[in-house]
N, C-alpha and C positions, 0 to 999 in steps of 0.2 A: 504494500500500500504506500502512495505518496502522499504529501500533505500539503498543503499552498496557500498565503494565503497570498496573491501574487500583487504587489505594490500598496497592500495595505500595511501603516504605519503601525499601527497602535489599533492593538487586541481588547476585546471585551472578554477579561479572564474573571469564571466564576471560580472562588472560593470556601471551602469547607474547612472547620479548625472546631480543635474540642473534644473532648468526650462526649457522648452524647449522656441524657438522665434518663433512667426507666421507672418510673412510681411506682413505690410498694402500694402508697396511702400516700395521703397530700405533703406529708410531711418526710420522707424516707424515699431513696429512690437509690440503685444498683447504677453503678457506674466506672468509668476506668480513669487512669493515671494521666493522662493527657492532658498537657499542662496547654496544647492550641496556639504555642508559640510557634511551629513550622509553619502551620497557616497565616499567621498572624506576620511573618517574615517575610514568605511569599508576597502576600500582599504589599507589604513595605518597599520591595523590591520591585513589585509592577507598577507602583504606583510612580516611582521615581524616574521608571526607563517608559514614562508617556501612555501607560495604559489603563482600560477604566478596567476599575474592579470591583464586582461584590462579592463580598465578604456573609457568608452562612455560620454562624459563629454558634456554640455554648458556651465558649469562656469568658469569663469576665475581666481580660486583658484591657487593657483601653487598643479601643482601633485606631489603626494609622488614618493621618487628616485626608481626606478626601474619597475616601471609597462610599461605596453603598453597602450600610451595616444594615442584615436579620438578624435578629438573635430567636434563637431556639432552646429546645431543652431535648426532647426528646429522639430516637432513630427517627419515629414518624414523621414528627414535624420538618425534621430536616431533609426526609424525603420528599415532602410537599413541597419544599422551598425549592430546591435544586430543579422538580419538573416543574416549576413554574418562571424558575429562571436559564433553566438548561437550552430551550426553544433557538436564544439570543446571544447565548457567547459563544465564544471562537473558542476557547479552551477551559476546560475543567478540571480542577486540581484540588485533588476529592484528600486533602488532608486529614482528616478529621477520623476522630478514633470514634467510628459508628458501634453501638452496643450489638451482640450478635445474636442476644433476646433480651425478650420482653416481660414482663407480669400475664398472665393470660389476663388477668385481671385485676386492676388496681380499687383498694377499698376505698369509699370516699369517707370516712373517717379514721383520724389517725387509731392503730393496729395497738390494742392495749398489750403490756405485758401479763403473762398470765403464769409462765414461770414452766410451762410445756413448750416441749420443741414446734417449730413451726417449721409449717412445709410449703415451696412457693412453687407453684407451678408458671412455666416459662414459656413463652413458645418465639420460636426464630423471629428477626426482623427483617424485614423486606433490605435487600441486598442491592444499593442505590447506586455503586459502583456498577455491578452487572447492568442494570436495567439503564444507564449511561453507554454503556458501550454498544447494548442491541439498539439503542435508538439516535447514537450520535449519524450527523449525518454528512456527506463527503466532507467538507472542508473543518468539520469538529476535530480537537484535539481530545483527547481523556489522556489522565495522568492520575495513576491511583496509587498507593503505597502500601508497600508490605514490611511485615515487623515478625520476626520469629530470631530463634536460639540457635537454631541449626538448620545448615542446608539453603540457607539463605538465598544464596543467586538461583536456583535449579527451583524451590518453591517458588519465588517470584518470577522466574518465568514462565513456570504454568499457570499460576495467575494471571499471569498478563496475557497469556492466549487465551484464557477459560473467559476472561473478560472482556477481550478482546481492545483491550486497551494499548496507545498508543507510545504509553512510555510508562514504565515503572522504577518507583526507589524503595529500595530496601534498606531496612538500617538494623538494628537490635535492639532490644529490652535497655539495652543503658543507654539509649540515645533518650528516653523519657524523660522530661525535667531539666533534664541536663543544657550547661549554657554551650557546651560543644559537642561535636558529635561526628560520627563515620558515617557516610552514605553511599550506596552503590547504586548507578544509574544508568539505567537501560532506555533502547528505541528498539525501534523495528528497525533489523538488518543490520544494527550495528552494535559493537562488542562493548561488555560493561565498561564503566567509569567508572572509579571510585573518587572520593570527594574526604582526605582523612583527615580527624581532627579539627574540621573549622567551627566556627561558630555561625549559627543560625542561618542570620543574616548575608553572612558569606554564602552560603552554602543555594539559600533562595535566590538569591543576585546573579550566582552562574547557571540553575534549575534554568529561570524565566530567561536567559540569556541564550541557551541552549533551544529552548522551544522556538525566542525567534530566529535563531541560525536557521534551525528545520522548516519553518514558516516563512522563511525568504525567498 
């Protein structure tokens, strides 16, 4: 596949950053470690090299001046947001640490202790990455990321075909939180990159740098 987007300057890249929240009861909600600053960096970085961006956020980072801030809580919600902003940008860069279930059912009042075990039943979230990639359309970018312990490159590239996604970064469990970090960066038809030890910032600055080389 090639990708083009031929004399246009300046991308409308949507953005995704966060963990997502899954509600027990109004008060209680399942969640992961994503601190939403790769997203949050990204952004920082498109927004400086001339392009517009919205930002799909959970965290409660302060956003970089100029974008188009949603803020969200949930997987759902933030699947709502991304198809209703998907339609319109040229690239998508699904940061965001989406939860990978749900509550089947959240109580609407707070869950008393009772001093017995409890039991939560869970069911999958809809998978916003995939559902990105069967419906981007020719000149759409997706750019999704993967996070695992081992096997790192070979996982994330069947990822990136199962999703058919057009560039994948993988990183590890200690890139979380963390102000530096390792990333390995994949395209179609061409050999990893790795990206070691920079900080964030760095790291988003040469990502969106990269896409417009490939978009040139």
């Amino acid at each position: 596949m090639s990708w083009c987007l031929c004399g246009q300057k300046n991308m409308q890249i949507l953005i995704t950053a966060g963990g997502t929240r899954e509600y027990i009861d109004p008060v209680r909600f399942i969640s992961n470690a994503s601190s939403g600053r790769m997203g949050y960096a990204l952004a920082g970085a498109a927004i400086k090299l001339g392009h517009k961006v919205t930002l799909i956020s959970t965290s409660d980072l302060q956003p970089p001046v100029g974008i188009d801030f949603v803020g969200v809580d949930s997987a759902a919600e933030m699947f709502k947001a991304v198809k209703k902003y998907f339609p319109k940008c040229d690239c998508l860069l699904m940061a965001a640490a989406v939860a990978d279930y749900t509550p089947d059912r959240t109580a609407k009042a707070k869950i008393k202790k009772s001093g017995k075990h409890l039991t939560l039943k869970l069911k999958p979230t809809r998978d916003i990455l995939q559902w990105a990639g069967q419906h981007k359309k020719k000149n759409q970018f997706v750019v999704g990321f993967s996070l695992d312990n081992k096997n790192l490159q070979s996982r994330a590239e069947k990822k990136m075909k199962q999703k058919k996604l057009d560039m994948i970064i993988a990183n590890t469990p200690e890139a979380i939180g963390a102000e530096k970090s390792t990333v390995h960066i994949k395209t179609l038809n061409s050999p990893w990159l790795k990206i070691e030890n920079a900080a964030k910032a760095a790291i988003a600055g040469k990502i969106i740098a990269l896409i417009e080389k490939i978009s040139g």
